[in-house]
N, C-alpha and C positions, 0 to 999 in steps of 0.2 A: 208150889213151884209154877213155872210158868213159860211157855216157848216162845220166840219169837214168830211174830206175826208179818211176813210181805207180802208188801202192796201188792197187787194182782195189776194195776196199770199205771205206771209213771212216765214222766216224758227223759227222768233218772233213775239209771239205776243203781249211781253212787255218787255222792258231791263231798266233796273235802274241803275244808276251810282251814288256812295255812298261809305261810310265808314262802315264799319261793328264793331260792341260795341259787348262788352258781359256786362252783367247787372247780378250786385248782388241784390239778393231779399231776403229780410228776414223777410219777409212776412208782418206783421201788427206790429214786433217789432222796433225799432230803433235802428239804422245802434248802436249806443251807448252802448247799451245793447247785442247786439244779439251775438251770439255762433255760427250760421249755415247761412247757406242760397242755393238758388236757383240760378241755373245760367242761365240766359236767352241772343239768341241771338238777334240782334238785329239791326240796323238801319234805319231811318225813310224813305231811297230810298229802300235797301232790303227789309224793310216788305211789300211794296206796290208788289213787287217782288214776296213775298213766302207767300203771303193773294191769290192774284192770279194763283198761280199754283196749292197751296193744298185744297184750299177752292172752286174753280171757274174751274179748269181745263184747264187755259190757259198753254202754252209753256213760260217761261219767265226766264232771264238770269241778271248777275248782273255785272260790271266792278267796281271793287276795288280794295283793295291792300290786301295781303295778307302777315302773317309774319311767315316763319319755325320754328315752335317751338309748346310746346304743348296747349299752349291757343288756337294759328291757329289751333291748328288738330280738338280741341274740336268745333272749328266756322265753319271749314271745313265738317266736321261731320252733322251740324245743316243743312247745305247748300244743301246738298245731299239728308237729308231726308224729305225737305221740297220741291222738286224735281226743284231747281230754277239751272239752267246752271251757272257756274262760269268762268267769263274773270277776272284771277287774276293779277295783279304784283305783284312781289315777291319781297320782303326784308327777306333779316338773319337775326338774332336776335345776338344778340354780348352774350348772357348769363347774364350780367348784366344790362344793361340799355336800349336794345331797338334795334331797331325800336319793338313798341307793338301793340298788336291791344287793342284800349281803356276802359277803367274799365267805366263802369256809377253804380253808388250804389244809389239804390230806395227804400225804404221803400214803403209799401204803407196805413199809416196812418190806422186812422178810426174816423167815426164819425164827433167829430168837431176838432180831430186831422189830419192837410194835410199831404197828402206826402210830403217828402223832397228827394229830386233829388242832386245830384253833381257829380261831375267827377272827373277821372286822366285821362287826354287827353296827357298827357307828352309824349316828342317823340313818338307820333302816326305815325302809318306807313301812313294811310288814308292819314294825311295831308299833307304829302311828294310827294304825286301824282301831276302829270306836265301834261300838253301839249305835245303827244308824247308818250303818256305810252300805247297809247291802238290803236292798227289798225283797226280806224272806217271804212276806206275803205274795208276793210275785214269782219267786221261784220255786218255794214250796206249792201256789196252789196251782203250779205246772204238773207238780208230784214228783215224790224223790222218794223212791226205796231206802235209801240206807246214805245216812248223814256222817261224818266222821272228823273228827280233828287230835289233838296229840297236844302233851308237855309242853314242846319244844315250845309252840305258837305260843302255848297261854303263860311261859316265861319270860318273855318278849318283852312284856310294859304291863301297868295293871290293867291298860284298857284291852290287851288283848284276850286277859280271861274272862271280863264280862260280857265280849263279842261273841266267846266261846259258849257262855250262860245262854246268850242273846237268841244263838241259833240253834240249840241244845234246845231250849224253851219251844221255839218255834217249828222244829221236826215234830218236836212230842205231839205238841199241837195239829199238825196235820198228819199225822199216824203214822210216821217215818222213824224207824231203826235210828237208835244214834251209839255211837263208838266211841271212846275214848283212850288212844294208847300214851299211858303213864312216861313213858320218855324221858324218865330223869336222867338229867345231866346236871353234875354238880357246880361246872363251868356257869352255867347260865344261871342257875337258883342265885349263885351267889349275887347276881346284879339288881334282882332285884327284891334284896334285902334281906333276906335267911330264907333256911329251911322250914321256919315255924308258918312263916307267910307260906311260904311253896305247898303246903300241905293244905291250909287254912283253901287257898286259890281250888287244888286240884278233890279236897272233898265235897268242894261246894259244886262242880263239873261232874260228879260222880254219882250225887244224887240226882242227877238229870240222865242218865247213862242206862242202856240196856246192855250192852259193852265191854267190858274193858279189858285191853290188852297189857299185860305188863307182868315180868319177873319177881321172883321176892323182893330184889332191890327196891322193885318199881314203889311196889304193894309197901312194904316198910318207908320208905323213905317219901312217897310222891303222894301215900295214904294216909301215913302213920300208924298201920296196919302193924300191932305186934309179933314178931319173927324171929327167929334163931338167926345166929350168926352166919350171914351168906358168906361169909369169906372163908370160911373155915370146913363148910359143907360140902359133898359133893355136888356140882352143878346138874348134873344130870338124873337127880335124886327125884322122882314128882312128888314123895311121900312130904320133903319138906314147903312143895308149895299147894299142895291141897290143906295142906296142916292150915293152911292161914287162908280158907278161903272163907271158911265157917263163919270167920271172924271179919270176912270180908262183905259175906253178905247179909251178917247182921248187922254193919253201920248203914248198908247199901241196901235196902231190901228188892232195888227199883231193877237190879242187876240181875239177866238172866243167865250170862254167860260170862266166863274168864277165861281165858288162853295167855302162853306163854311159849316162848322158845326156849331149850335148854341148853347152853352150849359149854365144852369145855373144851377152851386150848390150850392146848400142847405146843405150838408155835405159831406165829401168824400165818401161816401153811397149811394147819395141819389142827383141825378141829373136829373135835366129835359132837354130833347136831340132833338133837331129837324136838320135841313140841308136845305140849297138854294141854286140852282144855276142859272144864267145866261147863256141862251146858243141862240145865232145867236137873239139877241133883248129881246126875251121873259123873262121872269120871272118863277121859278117855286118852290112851297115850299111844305116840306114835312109835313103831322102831325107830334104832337111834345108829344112823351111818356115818360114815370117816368122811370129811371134805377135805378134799385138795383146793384149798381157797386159792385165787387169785386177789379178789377186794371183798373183805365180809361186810362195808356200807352200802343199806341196804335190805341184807339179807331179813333184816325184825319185818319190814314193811313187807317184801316179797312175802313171809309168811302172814300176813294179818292179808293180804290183801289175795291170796288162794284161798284163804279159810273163808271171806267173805265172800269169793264167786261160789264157793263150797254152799253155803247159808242162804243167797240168794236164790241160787237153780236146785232147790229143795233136795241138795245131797242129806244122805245121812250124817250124824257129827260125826262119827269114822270118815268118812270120807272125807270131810269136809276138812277135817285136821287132816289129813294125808295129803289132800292138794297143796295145804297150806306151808305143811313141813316138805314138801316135795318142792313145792315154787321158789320159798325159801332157800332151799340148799343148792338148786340152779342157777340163783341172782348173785350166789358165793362165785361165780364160775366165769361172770362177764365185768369188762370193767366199767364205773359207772355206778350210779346209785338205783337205777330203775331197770326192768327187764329189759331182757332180748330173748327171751324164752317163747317156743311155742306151746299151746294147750296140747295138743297130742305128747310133746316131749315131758310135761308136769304130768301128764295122765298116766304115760306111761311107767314114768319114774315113784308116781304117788299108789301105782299097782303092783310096783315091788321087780320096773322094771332095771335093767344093769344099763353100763357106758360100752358095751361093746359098738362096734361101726355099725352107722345105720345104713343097709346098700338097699 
């Protein structure tokens, strides 16, 4: 077994590599119905990005693509105020059709009505990103504590998962943590080409990985990792995702740690939330408390991204899963994909504190 090692001096202390969404919300109406909405920034590698810097106060930067025009000003905008550094590529925009940076439209349901999610991913600038776009030798030998990126990106196009290899390869190389969170969504495998590829893509990202974050789903479907029937289990079960870690870390042997959220809902309202992770053999699990959800997009990232300030400022892995499932279950509570959380209110909350008024 084996622990993870941070740097003692980087000029990062977390970089993400991702695509950047903006997201229509229109609150608890449907996308059908509605008049108005909210615009939220967003991607599943930069929220782990700008959860960490505005919530936890690390230094942390983001590499994506970037497109001139006024949707980029408003993402650009987000990016600054949420104090995350940006390594951009740049694309033009032609005025008509593109390169864009991508629309995701979310309702967020209620009750025993779900959200419903979809996309315009069409000529995304994100997924045009290659091997080659970004001078890792330049910003890795700046020093980066802890490298990370996700599914979502490397289903993109094929070039986005060998960008993913590209900079996997290149943390390892200058002594840098790297992360992987499994992020399967079925939507997107499907575009580009089955699940056999999707698997094929994200085992070859995994043997680059000290990392990885993702549920049975993930691990079954985004691994190929053998598993009992998730649909039929109790979600808040850990016995059935330790079951499959064994088998996790012997196609992976390079994996020091796996973590997971547990959630079952009862309504879009109304979910029971715990977290487990694996780290150097042991086992460790979080209590498991009732959310009063407002918006649950999100809340995976809010947890990977406590557990890593957890990891990074040498908590214990009790700890560290407790910020994680604590940060997580506060990001249920705001609307929006990324935090509004303060570190005392996650510290509080991951020490077993309550929602009474704070005077």
């Amino acid at each position: 077994m084996a622990k993870l090692s941070v740097k003692s001096d980087a000029a990062l202390d977390f970089l993400s590599l991702g695509a950047l969404v903006h997201r229509l919300d229109p609150g608890t109406i449907p996308f059908r119905k509605a008049r108005s909405f909210d615009v939220h920034v967003s991607g599943g590698e930069y929220n782990v990005a700008a959860n960490l810097s505005d919530c936890f106060g690390l230094r942390t930067g983001v590499t994506t693509a970037m497109v001139n025009y006024p949707v980029g000003e408003i993402v650009q905008r987000v990016v600054r105020e949420m104090g995350v550094k940006p390594f951009y590529k740049w694309f033009e925009h032609d005025g008509v059709r593109g390169p864009n940076i991508a629309t995701v439209y979310s309702d967020r349901g209620h009750g025993v009505r779900a959200p419903v999610v979809f996309y315009n991913r069409a000529n995304e600038a994100g997924a045009m990103l290659k091997p080659g776009d970004f001078d890792w030798a330049s910003i890795f030998g700046a020093g980066v504590k802890w490298f990370h990126s996700g599914g979502i990106f490397a289903a993109l196009s094929p070039t986005t998962s060998e960008l993913i290899v590209e900079g996997m390869q290149a943390a390892r190389a200058a002594g840098t943590i790297t992360s992987f969170d499994l992020n399967y969504r079925a939507k997107l495998w499907k575009t580009i080409g089955s699940e056999e590829r999707g698997q094929e893509m994200c085992r070859t990202i995994a043997s680059h990985c000290d990392v990885l974050i993702g549920n049975e789903e993930d691990l079954q479907k985004g691994l190929g990792v053998a598993g009992q029937d998730v649909e039929k289990k109790s979600k808040l079960d850990p016995e059935q995702f330790f079951g499959m870690i064994d088998r996790v870390v012997e196609k992976f042997p390079n994996v020091k740690l796996v973590a997971t959220t547990l959630r079952e809902v009862h309504s879009t309202n109304r979910h029971d939330w715990a977290a487990v992770i694996w780290y150097d053999g042991q086992r460790y699990v979080s209590p498991t408390m009732q959310l009063d959800v407002v918006c649950r997009i999100g809340g995976g990232d809010g947890f990977a991204s406590g557990l890593i300030y957890g990891m990074l400022a040498g908590k214990d892995p009790e700890q560290a899963l407790r910020l994680g499932w604590a940060h997580g279950a506060l990001l249920t509570t705001f609307t929006g994909d990324v935090t509004m959380a303060k570190l005392p209110e996650v510290e509080a909350l991951a020490s077993g504190g309550s929602a009474r008024v704070q005077r």
